[in-house]
N, CA, C and O atoms as a GROMACS GRO file, in nm:
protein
  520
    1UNK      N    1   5.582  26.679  11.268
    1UNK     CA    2   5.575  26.572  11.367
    1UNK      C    3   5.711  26.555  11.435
    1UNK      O    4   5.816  26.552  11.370
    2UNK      N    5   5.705  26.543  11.588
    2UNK     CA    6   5.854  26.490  11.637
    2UNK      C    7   5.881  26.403  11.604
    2UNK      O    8   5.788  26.342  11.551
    3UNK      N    9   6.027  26.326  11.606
    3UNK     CA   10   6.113  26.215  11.530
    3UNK      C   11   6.097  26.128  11.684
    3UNK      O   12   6.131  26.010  11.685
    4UNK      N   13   6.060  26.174  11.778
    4UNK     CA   14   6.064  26.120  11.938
    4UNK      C   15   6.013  26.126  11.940
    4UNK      O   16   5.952  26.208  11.871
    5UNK      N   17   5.942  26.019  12.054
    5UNK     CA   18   5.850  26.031  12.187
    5UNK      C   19   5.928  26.082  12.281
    5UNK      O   20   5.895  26.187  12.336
    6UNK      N   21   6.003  26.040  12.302
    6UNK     CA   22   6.038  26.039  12.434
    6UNK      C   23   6.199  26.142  12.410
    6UNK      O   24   6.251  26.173  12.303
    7UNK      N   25   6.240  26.172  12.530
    7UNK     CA   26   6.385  26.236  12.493
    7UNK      C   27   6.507  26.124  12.583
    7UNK      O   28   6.517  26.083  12.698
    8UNK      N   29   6.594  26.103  12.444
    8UNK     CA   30   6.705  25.995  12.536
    8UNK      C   31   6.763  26.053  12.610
    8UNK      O   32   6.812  25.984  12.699
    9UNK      N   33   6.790  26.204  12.616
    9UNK     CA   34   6.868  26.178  12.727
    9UNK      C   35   6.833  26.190  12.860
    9UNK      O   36   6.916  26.150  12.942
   10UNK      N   37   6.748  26.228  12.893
   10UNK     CA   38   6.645  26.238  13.009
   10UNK      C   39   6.637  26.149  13.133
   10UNK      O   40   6.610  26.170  13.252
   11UNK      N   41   6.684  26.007  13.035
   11UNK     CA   42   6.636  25.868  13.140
   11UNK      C   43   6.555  25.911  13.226
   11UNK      O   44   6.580  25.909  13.346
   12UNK      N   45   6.426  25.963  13.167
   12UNK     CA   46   6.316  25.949  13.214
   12UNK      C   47   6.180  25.859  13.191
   12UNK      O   48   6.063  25.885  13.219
   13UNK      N   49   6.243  25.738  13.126
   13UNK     CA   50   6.184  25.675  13.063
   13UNK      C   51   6.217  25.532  13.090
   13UNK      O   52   6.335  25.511  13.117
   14UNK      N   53   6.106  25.394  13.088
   14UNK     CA   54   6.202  25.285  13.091
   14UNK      C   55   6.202  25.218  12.906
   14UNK      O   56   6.117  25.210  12.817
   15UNK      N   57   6.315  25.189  12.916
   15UNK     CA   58   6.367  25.143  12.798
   15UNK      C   59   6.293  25.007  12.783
   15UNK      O   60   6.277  24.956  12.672
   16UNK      N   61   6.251  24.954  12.891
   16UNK     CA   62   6.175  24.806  12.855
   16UNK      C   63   6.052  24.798  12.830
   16UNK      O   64   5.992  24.691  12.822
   17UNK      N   65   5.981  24.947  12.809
   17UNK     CA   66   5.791  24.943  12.837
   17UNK      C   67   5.795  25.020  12.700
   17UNK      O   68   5.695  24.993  12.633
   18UNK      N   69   5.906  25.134  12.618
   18UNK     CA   70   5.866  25.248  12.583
   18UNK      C   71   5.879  25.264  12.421
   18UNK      O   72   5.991  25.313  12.417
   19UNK      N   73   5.861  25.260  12.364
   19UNK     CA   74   5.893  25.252  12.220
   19UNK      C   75   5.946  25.411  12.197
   19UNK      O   76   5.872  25.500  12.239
   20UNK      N   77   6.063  25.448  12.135
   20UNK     CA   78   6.120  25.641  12.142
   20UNK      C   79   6.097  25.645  12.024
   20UNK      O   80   6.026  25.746  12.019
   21UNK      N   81   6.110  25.590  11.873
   21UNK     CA   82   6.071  25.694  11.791
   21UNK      C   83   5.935  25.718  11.732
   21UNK      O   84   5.888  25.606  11.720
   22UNK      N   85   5.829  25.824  11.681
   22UNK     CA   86   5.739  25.806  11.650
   22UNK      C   87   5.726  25.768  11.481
   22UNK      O   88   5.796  25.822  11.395
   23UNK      N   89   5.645  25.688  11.461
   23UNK     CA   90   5.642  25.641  11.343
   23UNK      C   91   5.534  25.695  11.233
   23UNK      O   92   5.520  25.653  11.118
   24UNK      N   93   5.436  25.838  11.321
   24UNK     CA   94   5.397  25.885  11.200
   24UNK      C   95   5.500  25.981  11.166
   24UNK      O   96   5.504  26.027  11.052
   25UNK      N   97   5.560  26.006  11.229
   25UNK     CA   98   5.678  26.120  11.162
   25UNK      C   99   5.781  26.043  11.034
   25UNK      O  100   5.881  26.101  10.992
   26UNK      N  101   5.742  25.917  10.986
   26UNK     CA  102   5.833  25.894  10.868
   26UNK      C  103   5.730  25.834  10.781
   26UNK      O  104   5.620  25.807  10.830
   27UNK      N  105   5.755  25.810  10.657
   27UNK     CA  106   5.706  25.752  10.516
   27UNK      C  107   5.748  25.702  10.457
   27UNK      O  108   5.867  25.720  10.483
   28UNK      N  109   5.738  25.620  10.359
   28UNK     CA  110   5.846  25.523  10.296
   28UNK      C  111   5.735  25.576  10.141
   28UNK      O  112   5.612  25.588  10.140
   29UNK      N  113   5.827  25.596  10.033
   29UNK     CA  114   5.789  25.626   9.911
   29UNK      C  115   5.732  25.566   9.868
   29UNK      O  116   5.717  25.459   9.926
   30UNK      N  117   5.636  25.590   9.701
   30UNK     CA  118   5.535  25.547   9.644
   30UNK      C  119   5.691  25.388   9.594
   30UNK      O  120   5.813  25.392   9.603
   31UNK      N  121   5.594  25.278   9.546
   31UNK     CA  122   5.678  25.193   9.461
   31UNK      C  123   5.713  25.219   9.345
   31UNK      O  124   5.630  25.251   9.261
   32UNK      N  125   5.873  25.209   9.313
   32UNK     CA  126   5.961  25.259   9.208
   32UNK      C  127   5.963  25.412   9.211
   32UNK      O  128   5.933  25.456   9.100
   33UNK      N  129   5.986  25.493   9.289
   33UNK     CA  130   5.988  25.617   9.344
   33UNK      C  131   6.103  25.630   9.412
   33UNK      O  132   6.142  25.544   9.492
   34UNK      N  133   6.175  25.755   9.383
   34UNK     CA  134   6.305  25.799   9.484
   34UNK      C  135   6.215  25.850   9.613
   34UNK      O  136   6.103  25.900   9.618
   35UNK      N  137   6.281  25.829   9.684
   35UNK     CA  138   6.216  25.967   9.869
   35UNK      C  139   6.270  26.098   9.832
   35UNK      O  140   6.358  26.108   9.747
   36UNK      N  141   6.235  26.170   9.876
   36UNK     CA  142   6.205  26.321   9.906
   36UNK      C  143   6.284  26.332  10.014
   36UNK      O  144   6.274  26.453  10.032
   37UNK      N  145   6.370  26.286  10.115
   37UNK     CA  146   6.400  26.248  10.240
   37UNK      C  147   6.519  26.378  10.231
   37UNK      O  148   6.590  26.386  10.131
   38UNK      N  149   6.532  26.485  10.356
   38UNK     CA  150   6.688  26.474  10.310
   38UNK      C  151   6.830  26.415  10.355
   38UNK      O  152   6.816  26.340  10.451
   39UNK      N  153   6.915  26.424  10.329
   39UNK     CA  154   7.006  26.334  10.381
   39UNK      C  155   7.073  26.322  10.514
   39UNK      O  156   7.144  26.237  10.567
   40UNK      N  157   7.016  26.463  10.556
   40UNK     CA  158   7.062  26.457  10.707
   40UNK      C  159   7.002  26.548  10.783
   40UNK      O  160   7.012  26.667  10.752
   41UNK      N  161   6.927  26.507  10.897
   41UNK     CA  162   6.851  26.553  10.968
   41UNK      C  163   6.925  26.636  11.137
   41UNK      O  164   6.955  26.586  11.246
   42UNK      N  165   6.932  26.776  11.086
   42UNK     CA  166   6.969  26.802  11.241
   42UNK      C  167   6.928  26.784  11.406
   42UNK      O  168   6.994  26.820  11.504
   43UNK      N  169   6.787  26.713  11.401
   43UNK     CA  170   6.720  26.679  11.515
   43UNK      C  171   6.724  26.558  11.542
   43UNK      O  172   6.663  26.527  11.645
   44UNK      N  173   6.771  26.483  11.489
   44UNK     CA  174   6.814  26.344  11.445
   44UNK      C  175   6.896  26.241  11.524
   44UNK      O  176   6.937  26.135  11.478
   45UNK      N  177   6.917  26.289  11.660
   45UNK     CA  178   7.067  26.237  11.706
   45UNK      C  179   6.977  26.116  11.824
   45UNK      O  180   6.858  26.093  11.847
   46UNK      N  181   7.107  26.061  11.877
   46UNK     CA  182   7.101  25.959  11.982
   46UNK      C  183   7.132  26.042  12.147
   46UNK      O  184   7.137  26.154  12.198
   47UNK      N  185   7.146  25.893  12.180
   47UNK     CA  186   7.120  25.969  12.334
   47UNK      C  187   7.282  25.986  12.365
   47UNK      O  188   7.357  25.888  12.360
   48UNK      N  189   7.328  26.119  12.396
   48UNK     CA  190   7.460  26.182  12.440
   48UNK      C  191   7.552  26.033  12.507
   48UNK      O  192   7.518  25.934  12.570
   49UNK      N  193   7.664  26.077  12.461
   49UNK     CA  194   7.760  25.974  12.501
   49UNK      C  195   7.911  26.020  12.546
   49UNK      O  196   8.008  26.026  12.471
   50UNK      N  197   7.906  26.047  12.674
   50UNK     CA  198   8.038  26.148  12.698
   50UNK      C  199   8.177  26.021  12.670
   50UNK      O  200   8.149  25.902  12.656
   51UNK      N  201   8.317  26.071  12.668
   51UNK     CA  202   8.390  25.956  12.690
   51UNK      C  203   8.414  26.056  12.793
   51UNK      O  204   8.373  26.170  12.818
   52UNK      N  205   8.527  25.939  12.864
   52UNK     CA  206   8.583  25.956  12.998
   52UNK      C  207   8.687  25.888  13.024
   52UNK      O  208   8.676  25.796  13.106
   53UNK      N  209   8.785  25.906  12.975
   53UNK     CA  210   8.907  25.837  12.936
   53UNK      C  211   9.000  25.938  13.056
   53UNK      O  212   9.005  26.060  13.070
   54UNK      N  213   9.058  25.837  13.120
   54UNK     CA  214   9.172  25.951  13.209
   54UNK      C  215   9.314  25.863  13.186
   54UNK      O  216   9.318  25.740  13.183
   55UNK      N  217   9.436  25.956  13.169
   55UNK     CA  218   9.597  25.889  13.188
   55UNK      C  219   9.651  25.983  13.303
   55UNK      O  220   9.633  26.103  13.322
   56UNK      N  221   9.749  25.856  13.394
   56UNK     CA  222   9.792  25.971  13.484
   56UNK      C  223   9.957  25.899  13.446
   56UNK      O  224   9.961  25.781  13.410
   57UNK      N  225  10.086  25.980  13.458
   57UNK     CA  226  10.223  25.966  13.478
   57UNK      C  227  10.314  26.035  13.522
   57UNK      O  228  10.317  26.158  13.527
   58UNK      N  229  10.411  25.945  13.564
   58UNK     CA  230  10.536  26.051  13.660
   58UNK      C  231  10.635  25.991  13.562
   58UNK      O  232  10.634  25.890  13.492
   59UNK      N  233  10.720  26.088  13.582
   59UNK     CA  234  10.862  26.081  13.501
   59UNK      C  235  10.984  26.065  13.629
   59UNK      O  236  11.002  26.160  13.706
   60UNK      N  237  11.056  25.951  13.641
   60UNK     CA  238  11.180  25.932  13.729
   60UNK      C  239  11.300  25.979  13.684
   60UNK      O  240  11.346  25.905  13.598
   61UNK      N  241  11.390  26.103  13.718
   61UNK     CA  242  11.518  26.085  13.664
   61UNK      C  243  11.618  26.038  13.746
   61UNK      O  244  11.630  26.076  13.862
   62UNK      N  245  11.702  25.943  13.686
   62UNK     CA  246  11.772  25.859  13.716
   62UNK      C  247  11.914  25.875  13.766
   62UNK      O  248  11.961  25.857  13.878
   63UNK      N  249  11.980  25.919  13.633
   63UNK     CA  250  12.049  25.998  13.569
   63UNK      C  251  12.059  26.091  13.534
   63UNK      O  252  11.950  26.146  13.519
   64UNK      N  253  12.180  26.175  13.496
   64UNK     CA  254  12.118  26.301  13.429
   64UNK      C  255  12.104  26.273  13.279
   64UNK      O  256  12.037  26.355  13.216
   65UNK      N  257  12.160  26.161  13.204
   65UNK     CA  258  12.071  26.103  13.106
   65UNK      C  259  11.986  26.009  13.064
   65UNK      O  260  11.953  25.990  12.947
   66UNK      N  261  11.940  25.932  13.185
   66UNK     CA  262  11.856  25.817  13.182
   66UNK      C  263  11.735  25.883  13.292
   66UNK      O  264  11.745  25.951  13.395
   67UNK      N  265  11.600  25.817  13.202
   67UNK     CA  266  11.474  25.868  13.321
   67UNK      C  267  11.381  25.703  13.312
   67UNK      O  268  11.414  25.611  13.237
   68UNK      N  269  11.282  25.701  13.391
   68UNK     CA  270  11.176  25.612  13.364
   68UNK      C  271  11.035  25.681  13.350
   68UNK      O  272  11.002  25.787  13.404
   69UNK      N  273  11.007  25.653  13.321
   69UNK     CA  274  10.855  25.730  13.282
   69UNK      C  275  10.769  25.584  13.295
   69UNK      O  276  10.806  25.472  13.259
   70UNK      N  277  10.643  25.623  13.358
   70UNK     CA  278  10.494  25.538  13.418
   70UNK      C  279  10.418  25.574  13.389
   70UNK      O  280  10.420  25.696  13.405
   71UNK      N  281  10.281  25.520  13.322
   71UNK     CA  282  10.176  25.591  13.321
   71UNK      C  283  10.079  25.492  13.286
   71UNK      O  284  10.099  25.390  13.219
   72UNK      N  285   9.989  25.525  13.328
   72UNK     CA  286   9.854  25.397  13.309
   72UNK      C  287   9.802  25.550  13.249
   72UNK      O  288   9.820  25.672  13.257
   73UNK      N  289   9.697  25.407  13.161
   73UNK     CA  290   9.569  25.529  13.060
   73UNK      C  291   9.443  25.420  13.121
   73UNK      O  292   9.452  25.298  13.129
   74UNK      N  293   9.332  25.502  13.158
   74UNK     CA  294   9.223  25.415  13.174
   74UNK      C  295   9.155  25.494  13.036
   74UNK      O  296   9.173  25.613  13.007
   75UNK      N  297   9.055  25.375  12.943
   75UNK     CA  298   8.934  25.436  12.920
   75UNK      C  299   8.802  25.367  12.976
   75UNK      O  300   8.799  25.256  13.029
   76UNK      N  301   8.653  25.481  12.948
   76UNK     CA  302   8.568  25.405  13.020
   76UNK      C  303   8.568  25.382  13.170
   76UNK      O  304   8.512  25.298  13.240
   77UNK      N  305   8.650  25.488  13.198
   77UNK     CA  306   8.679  25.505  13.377
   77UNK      C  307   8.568  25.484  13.487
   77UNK      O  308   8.549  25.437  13.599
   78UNK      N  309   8.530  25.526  13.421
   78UNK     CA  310   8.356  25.498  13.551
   78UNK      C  311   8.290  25.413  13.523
   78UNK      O  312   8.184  25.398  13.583
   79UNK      N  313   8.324  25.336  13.434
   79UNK     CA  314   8.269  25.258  13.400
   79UNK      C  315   8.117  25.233  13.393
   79UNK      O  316   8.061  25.142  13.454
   80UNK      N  317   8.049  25.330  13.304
   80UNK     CA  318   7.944  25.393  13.315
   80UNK      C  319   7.875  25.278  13.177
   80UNK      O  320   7.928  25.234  13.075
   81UNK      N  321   7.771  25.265  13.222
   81UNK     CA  322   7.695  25.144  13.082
   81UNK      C  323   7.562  25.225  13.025
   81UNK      O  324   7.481  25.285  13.096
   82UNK      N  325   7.559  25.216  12.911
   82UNK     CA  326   7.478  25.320  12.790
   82UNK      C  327   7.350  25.226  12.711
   82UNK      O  328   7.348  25.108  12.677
   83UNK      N  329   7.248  25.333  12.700
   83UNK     CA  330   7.157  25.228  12.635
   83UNK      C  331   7.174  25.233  12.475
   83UNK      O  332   7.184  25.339  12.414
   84UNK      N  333   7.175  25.118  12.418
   84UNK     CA  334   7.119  25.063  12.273
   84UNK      C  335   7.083  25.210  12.168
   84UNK      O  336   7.010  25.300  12.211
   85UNK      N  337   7.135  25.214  12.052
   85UNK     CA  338   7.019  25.296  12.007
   85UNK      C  339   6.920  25.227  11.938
   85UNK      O  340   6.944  25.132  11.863
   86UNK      N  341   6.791  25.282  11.965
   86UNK     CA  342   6.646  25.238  11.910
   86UNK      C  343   6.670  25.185  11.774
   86UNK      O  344   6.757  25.227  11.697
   87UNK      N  345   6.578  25.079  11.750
   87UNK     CA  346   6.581  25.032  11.591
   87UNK      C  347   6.504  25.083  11.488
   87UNK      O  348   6.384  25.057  11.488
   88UNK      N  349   6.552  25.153  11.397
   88UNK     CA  350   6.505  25.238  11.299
   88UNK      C  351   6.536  25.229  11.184
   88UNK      O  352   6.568  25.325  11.114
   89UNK      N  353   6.527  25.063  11.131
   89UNK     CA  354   6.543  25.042  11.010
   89UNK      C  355   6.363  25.036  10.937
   89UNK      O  356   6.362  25.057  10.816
   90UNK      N  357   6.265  25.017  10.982
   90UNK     CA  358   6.123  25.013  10.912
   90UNK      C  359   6.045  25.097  10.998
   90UNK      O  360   6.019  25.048  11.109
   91UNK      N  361   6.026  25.149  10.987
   91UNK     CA  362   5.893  25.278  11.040
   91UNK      C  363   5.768  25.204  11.052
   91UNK      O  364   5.682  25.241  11.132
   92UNK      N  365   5.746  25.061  10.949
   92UNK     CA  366   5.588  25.011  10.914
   92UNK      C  367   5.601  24.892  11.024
   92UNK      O  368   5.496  24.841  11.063
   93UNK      N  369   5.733  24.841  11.080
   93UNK     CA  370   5.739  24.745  11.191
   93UNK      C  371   5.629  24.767  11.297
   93UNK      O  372   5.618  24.871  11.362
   94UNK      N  373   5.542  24.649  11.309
   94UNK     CA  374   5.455  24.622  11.406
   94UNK      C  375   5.519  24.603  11.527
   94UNK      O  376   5.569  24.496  11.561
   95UNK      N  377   5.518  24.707  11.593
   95UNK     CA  378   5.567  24.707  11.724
   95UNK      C  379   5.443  24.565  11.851
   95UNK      O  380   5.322  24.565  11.872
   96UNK      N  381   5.548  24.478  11.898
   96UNK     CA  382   5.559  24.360  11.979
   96UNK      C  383   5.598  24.381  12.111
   96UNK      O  384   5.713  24.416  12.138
   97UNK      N  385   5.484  24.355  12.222
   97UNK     CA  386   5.508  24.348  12.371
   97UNK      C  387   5.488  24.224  12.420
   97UNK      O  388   5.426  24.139  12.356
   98UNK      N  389   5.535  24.206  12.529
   98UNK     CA  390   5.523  24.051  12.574
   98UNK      C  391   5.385  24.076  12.672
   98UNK      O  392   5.308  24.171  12.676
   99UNK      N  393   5.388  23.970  12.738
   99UNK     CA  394   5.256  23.959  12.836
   99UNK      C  395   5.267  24.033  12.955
   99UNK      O  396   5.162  24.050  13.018
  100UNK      N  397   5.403  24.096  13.014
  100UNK     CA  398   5.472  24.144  13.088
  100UNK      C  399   5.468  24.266  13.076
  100UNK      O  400   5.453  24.333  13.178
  101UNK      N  401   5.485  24.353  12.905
  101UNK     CA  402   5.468  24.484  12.890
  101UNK      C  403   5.604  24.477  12.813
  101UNK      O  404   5.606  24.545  12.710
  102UNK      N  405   5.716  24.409  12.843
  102UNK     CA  406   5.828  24.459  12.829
  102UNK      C  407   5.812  24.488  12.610
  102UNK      O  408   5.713  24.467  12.540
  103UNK      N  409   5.880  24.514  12.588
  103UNK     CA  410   5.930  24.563  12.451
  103UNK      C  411   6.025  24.440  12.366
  103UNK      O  412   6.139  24.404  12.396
  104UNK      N  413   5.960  24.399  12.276
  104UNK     CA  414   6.052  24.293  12.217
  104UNK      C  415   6.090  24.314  12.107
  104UNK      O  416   6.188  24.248  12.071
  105UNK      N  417   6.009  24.444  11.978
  105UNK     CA  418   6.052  24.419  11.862
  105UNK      C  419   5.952  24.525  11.799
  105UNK      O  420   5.838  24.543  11.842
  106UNK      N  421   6.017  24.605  11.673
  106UNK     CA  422   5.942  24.731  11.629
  106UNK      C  423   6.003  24.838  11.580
  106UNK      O  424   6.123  24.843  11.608
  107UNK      N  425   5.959  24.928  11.513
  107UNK     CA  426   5.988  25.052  11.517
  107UNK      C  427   6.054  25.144  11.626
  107UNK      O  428   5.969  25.219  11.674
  108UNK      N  429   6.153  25.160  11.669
  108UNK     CA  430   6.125  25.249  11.790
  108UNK      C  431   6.206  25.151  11.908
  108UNK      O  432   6.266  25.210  11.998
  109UNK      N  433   6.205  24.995  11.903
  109UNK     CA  434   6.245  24.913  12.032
  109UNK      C  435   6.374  24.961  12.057
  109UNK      O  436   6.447  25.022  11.979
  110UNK      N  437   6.402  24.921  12.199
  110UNK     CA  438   6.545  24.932  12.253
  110UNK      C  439   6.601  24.784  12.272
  110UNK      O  440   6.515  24.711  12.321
  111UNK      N  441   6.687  24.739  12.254
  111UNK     CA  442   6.701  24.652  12.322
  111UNK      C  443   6.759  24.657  12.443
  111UNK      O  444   6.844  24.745  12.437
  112UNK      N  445   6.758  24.611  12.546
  112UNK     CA  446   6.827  24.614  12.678
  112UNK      C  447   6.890  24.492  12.703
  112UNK      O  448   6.940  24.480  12.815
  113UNK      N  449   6.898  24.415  12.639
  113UNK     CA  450   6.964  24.257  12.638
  113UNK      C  451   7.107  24.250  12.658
  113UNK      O  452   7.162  24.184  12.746
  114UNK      N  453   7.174  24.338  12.553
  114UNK     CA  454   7.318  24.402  12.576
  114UNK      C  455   7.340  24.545  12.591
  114UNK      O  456   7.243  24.620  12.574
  115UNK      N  457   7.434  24.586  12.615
  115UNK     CA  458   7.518  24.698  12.692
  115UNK      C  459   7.592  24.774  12.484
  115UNK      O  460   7.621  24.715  12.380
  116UNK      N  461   7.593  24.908  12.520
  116UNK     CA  462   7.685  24.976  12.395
  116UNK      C  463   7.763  24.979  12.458
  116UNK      O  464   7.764  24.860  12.489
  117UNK      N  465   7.839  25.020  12.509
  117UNK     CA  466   7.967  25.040  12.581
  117UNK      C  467   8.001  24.886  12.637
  117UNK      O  468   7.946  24.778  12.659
  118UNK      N  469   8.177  24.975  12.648
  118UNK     CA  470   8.290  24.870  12.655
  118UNK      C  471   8.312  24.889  12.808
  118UNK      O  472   8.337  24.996  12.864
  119UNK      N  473   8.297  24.765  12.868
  119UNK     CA  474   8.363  24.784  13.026
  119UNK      C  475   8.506  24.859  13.052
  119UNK      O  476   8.577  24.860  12.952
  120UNK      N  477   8.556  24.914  13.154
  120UNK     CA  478   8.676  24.988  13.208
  120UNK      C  479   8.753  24.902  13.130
  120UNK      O  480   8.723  24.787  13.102
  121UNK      N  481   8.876  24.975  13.089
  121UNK     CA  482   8.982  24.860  13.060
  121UNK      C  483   9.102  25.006  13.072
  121UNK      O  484   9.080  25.120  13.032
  122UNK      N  485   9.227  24.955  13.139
  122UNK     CA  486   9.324  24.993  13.186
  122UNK      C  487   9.496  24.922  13.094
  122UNK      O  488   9.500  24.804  13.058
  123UNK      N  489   9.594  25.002  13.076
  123UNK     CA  490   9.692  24.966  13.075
  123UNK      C  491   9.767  25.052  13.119
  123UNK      O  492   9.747  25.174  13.122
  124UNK      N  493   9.908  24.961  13.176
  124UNK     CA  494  10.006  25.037  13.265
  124UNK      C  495  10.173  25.019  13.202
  124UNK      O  496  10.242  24.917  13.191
  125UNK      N  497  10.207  25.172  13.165
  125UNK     CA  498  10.287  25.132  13.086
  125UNK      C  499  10.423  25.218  13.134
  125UNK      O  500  10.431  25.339  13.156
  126UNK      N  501  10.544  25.101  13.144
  126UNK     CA  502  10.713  25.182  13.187
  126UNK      C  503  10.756  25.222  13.037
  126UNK      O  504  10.710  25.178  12.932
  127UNK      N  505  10.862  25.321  13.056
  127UNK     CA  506  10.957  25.327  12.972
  127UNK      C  507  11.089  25.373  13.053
  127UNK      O  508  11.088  25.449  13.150
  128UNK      N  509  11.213  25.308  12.990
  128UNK     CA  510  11.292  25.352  13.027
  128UNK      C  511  11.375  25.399  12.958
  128UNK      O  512  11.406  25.341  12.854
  129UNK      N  513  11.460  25.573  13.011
  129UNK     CA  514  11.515  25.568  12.826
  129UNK      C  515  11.698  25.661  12.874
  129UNK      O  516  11.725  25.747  12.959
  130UNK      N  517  11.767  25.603  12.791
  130UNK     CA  518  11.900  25.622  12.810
  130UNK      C  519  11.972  25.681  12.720
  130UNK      O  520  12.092  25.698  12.739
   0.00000   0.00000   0.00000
């Protein structure tokens, strides 16, 4: 069985209608029973998350022994916003839609309420050195 419905990275999908993981593809063990599970699944992953961190700087010489050096570092430059990963703590969660369609709660939900990612954030930094 696929571990998906759907493929994250695709955004071919809306995150507010769609439930992504499938829930006959998991089992939860007999009671007082270890799982069979193994511990790490290579098909297993989330939806790709590039960083994008850029620094730019110039070096001033001053002197022939004193310089200044500038440089701002941005990370999160594009400030690009990422979806949630799906909730996949119970497989047996009764997946919940509103009257609307949207997705509220389940196996599989996204939330879209908040953002994973951190907005742009920048610092700009001198040195001067003698």
């Amino acid at each position: 069985m696929p571990l998906f419905t759907q493929d994250l990275n695709c955004h071919c999908f809306d995150p507010n209608k769609t439930f992504v993981l499938n829930p006959a593809a998991w089992s939860n063990p007999a009671l007082g029973q270890w799982g069979t599970a193994a511990a790490y699944y290579s098909d297993y992953r989330y939806e790709r998350r590039p960083v994008e961190n850029i620094s730019l700087g110039r070096l001033f010489r001053i002197k022939e022994r004193a310089s200044l050096q500038i440089r701002g570092e941005f990370t999160n430059m594009f400030n690009r916003t990422e979806m949630n990963n799906p909730t996949a703590t119970n497989a047996l969660a009764t997946p919940s839609v509103s009257p609307t369609g949207q997705t509220l709660s389940g196996f599989g939900y996204i939330s879209t309420g908040t953002l994973f990612s951190s907005p742009r954030q920048g610092q700009l930094i001198a040195r001067f050195q003698f």
